[in-house]
Structure formats: C-alpha cells, structure tokens
PDB file as gemmi writes it, atoms N, CA and C in Angstrom:
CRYST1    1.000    1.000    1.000  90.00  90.00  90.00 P 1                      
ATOM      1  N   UNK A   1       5.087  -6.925  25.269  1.00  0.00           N  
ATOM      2  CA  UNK A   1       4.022  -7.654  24.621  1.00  0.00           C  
ATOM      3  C   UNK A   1       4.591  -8.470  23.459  1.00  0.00           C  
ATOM      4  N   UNK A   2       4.541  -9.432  23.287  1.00  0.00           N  
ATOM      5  CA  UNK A   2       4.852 -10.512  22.670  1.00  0.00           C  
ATOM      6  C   UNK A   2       3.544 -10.583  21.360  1.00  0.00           C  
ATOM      7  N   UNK A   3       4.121 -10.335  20.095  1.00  0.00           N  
ATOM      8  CA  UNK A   3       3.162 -10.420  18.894  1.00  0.00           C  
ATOM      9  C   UNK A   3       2.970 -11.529  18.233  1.00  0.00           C  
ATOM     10  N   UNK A   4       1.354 -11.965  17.962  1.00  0.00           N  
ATOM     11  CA  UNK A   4       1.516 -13.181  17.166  1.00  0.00           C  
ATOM     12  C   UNK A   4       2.337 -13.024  15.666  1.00  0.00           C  
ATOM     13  N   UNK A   5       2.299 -14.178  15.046  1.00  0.00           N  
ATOM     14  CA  UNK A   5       2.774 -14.113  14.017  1.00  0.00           C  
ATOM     15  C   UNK A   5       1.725 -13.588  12.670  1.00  0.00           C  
ATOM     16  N   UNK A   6       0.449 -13.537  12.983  1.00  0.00           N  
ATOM     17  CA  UNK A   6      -0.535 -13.054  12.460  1.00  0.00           C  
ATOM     18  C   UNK A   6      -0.206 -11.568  12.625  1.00  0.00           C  
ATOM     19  N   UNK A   7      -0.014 -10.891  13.440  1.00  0.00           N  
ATOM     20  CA  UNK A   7       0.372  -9.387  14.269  1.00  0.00           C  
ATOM     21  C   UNK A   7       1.292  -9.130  13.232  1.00  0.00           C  
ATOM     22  N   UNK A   8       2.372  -9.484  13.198  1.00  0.00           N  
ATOM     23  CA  UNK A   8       3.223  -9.604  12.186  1.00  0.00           C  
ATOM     24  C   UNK A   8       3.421  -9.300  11.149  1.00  0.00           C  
ATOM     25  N   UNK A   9       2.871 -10.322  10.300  1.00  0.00           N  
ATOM     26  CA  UNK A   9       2.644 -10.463   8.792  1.00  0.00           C  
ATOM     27  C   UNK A   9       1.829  -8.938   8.060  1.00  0.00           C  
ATOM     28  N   UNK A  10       0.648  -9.030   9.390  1.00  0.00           N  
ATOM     29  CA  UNK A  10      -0.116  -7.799   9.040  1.00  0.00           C  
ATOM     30  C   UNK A  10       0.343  -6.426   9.322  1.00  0.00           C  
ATOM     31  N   UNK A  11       1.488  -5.938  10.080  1.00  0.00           N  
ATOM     32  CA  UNK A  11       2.783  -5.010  10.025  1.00  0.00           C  
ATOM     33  C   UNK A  11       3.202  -4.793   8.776  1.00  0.00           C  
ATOM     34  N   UNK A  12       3.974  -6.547   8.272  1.00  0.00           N  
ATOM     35  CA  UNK A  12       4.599  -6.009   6.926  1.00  0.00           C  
ATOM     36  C   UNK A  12       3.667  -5.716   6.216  1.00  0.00           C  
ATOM     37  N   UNK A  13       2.810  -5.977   6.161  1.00  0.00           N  
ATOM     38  CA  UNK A  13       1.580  -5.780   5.002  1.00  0.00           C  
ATOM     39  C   UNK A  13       1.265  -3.750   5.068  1.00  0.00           C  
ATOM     40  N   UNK A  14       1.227  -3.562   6.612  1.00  0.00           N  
ATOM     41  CA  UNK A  14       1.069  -2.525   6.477  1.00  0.00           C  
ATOM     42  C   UNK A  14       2.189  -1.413   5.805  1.00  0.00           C  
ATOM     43  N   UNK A  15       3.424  -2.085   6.123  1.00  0.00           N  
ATOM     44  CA  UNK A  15       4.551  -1.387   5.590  1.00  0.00           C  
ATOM     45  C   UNK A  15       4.308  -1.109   4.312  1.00  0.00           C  
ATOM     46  N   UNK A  16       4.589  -2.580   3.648  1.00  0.00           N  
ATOM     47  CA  UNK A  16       4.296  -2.441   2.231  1.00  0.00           C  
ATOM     48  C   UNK A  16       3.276  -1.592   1.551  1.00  0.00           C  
ATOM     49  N   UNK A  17       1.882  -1.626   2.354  1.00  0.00           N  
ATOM     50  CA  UNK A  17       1.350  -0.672   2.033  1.00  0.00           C  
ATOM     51  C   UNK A  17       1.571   1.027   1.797  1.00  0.00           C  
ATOM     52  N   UNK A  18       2.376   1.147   2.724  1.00  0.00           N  
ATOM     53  CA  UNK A  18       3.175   2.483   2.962  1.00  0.00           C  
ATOM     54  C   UNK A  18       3.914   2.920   2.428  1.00  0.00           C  
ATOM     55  N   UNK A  19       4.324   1.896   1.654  1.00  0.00           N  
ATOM     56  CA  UNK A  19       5.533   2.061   0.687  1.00  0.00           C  
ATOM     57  C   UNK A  19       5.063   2.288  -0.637  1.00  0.00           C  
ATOM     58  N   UNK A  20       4.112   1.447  -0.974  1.00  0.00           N  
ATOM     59  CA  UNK A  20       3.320   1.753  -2.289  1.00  0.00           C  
ATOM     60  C   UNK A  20       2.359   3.389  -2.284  1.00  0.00           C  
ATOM     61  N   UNK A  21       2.123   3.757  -1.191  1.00  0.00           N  
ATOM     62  CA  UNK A  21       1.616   5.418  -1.083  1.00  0.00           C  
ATOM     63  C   UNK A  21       2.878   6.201  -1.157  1.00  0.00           C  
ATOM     64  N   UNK A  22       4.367   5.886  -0.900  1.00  0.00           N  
ATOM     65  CA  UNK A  22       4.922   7.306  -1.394  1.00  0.00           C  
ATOM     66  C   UNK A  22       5.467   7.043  -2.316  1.00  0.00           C  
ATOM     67  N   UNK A  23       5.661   7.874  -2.997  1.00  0.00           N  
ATOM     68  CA  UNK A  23       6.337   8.614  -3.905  1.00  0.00           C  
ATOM     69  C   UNK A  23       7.428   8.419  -4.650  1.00  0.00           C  
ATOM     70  N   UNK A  24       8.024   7.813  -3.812  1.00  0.00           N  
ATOM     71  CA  UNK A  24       9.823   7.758  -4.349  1.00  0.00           C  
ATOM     72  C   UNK A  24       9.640   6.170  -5.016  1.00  0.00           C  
ATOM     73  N   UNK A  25       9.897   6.171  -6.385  1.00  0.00           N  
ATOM     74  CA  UNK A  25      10.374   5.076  -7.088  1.00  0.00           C  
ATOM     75  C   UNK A  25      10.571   4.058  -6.277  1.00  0.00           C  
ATOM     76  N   UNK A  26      10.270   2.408  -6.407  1.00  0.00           N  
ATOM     77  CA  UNK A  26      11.089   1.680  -6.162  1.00  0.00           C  
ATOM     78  C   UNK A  26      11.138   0.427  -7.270  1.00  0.00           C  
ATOM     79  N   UNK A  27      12.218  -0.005  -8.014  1.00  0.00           N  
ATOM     80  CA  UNK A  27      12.220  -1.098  -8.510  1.00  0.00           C  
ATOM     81  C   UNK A  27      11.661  -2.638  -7.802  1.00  0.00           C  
ATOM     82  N   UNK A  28      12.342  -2.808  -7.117  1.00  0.00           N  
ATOM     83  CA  UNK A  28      11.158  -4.067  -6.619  1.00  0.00           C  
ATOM     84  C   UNK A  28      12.406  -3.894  -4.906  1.00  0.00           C  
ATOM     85  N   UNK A  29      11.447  -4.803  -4.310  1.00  0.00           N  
ATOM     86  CA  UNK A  29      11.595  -4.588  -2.642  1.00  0.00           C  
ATOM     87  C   UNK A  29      12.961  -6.214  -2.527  1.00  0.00           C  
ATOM     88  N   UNK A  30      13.674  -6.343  -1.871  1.00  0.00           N  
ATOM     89  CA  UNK A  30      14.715  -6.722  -1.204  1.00  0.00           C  
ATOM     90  C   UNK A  30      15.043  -6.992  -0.027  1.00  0.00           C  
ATOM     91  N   UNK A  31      15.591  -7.946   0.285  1.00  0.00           N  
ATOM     92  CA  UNK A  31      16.782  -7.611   1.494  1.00  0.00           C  
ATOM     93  C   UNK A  31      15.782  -7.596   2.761  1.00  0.00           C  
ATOM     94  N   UNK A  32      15.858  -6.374   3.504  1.00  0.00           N  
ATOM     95  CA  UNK A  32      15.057  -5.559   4.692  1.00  0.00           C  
ATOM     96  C   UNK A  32      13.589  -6.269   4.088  1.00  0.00           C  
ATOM     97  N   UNK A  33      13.122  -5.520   3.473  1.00  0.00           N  
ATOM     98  CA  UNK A  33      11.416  -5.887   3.308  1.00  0.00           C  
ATOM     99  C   UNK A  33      10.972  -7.642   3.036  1.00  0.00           C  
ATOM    100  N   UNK A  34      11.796  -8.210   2.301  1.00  0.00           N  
ATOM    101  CA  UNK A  34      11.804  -9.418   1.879  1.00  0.00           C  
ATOM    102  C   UNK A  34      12.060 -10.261   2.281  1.00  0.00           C  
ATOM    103  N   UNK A  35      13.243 -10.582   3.677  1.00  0.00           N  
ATOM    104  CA  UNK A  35      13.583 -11.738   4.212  1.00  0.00           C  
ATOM    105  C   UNK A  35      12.647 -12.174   5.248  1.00  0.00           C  
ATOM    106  N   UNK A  36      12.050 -11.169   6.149  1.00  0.00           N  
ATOM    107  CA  UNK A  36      11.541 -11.382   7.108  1.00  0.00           C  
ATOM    108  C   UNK A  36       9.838 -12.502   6.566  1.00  0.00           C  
ATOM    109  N   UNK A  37       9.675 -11.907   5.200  1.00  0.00           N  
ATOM    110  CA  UNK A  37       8.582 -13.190   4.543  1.00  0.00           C  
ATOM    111  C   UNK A  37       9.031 -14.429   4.160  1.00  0.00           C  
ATOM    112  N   UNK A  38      10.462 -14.250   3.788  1.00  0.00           N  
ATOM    113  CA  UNK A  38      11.045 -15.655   3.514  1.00  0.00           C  
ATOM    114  C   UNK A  38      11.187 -16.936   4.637  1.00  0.00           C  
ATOM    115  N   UNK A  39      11.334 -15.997   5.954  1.00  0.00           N  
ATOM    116  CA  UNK A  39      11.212 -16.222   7.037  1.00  0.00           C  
ATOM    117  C   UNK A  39      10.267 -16.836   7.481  1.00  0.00           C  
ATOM    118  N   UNK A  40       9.218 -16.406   7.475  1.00  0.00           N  
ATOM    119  CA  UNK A  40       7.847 -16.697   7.970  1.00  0.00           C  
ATOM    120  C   UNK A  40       7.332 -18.001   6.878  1.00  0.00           C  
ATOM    121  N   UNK A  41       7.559 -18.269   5.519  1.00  0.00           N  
ATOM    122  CA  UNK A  41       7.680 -19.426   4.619  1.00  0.00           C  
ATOM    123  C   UNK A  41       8.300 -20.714   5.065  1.00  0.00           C  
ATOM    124  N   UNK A  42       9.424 -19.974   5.589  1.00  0.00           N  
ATOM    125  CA  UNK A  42      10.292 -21.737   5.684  1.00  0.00           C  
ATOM    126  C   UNK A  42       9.748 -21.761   7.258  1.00  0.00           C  
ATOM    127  N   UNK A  43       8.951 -20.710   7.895  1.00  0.00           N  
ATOM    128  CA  UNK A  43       8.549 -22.009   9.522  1.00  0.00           C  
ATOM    129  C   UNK A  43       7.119 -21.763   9.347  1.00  0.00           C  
ATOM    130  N   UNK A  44       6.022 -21.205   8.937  1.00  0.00           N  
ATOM    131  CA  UNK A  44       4.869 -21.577   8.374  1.00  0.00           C  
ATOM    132  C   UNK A  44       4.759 -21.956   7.243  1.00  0.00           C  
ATOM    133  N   UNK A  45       5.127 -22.019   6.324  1.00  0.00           N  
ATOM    134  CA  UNK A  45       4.402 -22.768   5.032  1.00  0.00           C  
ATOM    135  C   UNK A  45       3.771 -21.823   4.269  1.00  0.00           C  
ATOM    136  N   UNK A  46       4.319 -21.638   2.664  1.00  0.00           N  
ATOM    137  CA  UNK A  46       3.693 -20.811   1.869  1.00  0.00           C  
ATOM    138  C   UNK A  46       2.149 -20.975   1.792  1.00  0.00           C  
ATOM    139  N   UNK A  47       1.186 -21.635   2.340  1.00  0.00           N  
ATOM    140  CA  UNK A  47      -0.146 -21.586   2.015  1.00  0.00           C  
ATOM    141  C   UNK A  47      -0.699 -20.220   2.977  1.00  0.00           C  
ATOM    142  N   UNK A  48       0.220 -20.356   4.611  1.00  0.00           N  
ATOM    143  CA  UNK A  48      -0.396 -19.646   5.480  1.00  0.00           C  
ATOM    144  C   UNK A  48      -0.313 -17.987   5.808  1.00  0.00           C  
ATOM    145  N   UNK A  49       1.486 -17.655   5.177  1.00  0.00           N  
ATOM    146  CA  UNK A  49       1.914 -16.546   4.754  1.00  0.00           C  
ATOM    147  C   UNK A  49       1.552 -15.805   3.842  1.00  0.00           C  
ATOM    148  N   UNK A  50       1.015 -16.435   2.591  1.00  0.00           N  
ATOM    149  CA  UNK A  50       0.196 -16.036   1.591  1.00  0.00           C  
ATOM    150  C   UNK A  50      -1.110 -15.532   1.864  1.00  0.00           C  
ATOM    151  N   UNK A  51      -1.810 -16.184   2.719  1.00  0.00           N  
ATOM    152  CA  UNK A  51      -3.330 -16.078   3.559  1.00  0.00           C  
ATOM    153  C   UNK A  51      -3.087 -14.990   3.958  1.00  0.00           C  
ATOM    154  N   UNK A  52      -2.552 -15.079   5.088  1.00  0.00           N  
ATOM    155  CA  UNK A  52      -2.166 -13.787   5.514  1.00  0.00           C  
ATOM    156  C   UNK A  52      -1.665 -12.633   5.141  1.00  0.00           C  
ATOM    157  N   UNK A  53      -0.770 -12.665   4.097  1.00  0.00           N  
ATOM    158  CA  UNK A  53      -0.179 -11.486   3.154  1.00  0.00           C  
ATOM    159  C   UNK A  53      -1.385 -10.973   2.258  1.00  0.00           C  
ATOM    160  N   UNK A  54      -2.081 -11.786   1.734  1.00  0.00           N  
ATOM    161  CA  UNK A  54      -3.188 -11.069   1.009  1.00  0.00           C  
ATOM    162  C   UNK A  54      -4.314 -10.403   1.526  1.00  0.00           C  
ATOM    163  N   UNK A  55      -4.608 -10.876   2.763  1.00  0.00           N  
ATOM    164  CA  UNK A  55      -5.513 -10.469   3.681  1.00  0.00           C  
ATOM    165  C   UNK A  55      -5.353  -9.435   4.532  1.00  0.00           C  
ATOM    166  N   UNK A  56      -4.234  -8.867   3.929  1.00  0.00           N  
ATOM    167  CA  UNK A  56      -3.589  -7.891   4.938  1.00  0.00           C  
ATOM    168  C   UNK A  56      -3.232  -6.493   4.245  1.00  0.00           C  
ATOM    169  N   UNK A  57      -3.178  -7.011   2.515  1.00  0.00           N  
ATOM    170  CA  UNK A  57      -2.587  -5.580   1.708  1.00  0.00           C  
ATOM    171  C   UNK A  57      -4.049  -5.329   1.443  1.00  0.00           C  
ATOM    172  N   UNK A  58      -3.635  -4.124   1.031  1.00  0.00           N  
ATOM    173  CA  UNK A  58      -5.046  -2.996   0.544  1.00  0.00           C  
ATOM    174  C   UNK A  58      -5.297  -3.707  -0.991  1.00  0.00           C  
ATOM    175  N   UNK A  59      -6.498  -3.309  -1.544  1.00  0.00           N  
ATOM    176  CA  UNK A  59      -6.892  -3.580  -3.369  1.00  0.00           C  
ATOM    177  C   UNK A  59      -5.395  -3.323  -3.435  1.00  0.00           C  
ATOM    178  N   UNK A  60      -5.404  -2.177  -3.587  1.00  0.00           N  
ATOM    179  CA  UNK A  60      -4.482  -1.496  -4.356  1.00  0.00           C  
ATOM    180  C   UNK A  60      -3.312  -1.668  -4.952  1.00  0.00           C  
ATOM    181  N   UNK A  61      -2.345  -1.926  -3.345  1.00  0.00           N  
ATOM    182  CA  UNK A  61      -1.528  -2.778  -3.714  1.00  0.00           C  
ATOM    183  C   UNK A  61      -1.400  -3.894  -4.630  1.00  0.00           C  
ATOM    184  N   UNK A  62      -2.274  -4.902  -3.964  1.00  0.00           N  
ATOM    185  CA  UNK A  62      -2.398  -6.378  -4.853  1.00  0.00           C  
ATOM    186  C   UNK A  62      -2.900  -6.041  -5.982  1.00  0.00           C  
ATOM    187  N   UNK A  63      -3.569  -4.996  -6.996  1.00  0.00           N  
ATOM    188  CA  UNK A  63      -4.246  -4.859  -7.940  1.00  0.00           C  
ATOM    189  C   UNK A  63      -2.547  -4.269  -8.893  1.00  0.00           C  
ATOM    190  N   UNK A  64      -1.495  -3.606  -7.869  1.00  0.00           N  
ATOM    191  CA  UNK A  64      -0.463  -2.647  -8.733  1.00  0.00           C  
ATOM    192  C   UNK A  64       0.081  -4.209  -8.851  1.00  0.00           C  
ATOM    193  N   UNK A  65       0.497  -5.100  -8.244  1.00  0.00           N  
ATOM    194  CA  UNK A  65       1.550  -6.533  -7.951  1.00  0.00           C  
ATOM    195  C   UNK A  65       1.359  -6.823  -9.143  1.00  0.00           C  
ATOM    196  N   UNK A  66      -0.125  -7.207  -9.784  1.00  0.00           N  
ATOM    197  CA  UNK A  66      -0.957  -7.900 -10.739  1.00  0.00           C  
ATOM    198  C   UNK A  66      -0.436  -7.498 -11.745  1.00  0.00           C  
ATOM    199  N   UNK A  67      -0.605  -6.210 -11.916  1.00  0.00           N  
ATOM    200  CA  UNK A  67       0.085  -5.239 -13.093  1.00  0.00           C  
ATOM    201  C   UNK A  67       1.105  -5.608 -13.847  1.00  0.00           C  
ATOM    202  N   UNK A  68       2.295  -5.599 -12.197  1.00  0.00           N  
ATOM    203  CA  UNK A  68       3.761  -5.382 -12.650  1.00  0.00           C  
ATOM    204  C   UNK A  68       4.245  -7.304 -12.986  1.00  0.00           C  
ATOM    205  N   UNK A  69       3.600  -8.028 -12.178  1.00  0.00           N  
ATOM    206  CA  UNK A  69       4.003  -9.008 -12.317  1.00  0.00           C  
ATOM    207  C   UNK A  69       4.181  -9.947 -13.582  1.00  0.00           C  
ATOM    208  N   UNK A  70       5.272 -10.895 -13.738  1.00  0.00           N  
ATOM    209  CA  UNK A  70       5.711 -11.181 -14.832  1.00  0.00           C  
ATOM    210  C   UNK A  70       6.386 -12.326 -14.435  1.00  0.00           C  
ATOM    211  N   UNK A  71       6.175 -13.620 -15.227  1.00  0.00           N  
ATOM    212  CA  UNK A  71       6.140 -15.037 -14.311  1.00  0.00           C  
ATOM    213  C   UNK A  71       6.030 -15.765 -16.042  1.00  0.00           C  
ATOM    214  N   UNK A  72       6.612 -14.904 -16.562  1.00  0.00           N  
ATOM    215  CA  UNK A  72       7.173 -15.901 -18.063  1.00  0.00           C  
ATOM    216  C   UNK A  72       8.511 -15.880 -18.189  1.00  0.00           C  
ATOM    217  N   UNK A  73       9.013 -17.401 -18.591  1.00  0.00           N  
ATOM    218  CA  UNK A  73      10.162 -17.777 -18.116  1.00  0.00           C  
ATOM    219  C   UNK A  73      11.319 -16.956 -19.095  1.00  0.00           C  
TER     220      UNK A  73                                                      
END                                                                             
C-alpha cells in the first residue's frame, strides 16, 4: 500500500506525539525525526507541511512547542 503524503506527515505527527508522552528527556529533536519534514518542505512547500503538521499534533504538544519556543535573535 502506497501512503499519501498526508498519511505521512500525520505518522510523524503521531510519532512526535509519542515522544512528547515519554519520559526520557529530550533536548530538541534532530537528524531521524527532522529531515524527513525538511523533506516534505522543499517538495511541498512550507504552507502545506505546516497545515498538516499542526493538524495532526495533539493541544498538547503544540501548547509544550509554544512554551519552549524562542525565536529572538
């Protein structure tokens, strides 16, 4: 079975989700978790990956992102 790219996105989303329920520390995600979105950016377009990435994590997640995030130069 061949997955859309919607199928997809909403995987990692679920991952990520999964990742934010256990336990074990993580400083911020990389590499493995991270390219495969970088991926999906440079052949859809950050408007549509974003759509989809948000539509796909729990509150929770996106409410912890909000938290930690830090976007002063």
């Amino acid at each position: 079975m061949v997955k859309t790219e919607a199928e997809l996105i909403r995987e990692m989303g679920d991952r990520l989700s999964a990742l934010y329920d256990e336990p074990i520390a993580v400083d911020e995600a990389g590499g493995y978790y991270t390219q495969p979105v970088y991926d999906l950016i440079k052949k859809h377009g950050i408007e549509k990956v974003m759509h989809e990435l948000l539509t796909s994590l729990d509150a929770n997640a996106i409410e912890s992102f909000l938290k930690r995030a830090n976007f002063e130069d």
